[in-house]
N, C-alpha and C positions, 0 to 999 in steps of 0.2 A: 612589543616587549613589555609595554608596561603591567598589561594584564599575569605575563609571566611572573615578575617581583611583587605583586599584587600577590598571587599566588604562594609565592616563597616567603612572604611576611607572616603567613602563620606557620607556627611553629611545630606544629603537628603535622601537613603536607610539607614541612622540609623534612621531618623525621622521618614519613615514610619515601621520600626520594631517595633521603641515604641511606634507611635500611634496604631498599631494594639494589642498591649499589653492589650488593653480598648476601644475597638473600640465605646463603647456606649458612653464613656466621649469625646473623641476623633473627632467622626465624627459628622455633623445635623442628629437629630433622624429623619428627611422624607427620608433624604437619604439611611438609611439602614433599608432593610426591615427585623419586627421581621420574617419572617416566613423563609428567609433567612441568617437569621443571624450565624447556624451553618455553613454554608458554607464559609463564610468569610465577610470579605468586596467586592463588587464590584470596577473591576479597576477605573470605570469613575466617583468613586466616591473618592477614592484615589487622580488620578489626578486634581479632581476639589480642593480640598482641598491641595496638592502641589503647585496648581498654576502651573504646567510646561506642556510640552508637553504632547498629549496621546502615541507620539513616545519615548520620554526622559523616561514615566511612563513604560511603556509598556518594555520597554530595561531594567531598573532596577528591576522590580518586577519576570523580565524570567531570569536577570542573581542571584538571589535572590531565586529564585525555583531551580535551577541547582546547588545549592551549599548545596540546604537542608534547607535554614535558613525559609523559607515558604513551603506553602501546595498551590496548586492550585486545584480547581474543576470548570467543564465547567458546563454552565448549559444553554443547548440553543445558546443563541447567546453572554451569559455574563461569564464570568470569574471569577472566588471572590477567594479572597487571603486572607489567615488565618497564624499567626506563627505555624512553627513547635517545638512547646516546647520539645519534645524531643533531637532534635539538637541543641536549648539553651542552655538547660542542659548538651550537652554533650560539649561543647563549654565552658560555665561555669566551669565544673570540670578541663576541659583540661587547662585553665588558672589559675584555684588554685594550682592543681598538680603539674605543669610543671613551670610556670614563675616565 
């Protein structure tokens, strides 16, 4: 758990967890395609919308998949990233429980 709040203390991978929370309110609708849309978001779609690096984006969303807090799927040559709601939730509980 700890690597997870480790995680959530920057400010930029909490923004992109909530905006993936809604990605349709969240990101331009040319940007996400419906027909990919269960797959997640696209990263260079993530990044455009951070404003930061595709290396800065790219480092936060892989150390963000290695913790659980996201889902990754390849598809070709793109990548799309989706919350892992069930590691929310278990995140969630662990902080009502426990703190």
């Amino acid at each position: 758990m700890v690597d997870i709040f480790k995680i959530l203390a920057n400010e930029h991978r909490l923004q992109i967890l909530q905006w993936l929370k809604n990605p349709h309110a969240n990101f331009i609708a040319e940007d996400i395609e419906p027909e990919v849309t269960d797959y997640g978001v696209c990263m260079s779609v993530i990044q455009k919308k951070a404003g930061l690096s595709q290396s800065t984006i790219s480092s936060y969303l892989t150390s963000m998949v290695n913790c659980g807090l996201l889902k990754s799927v390849r598809e070709g040559q793109w990548t799309y990233y989706k919350r892992n709601e069930e590691k929310l939730q278990e995140l969630a509980s662990y902080i009502k429980n426990t703190l």
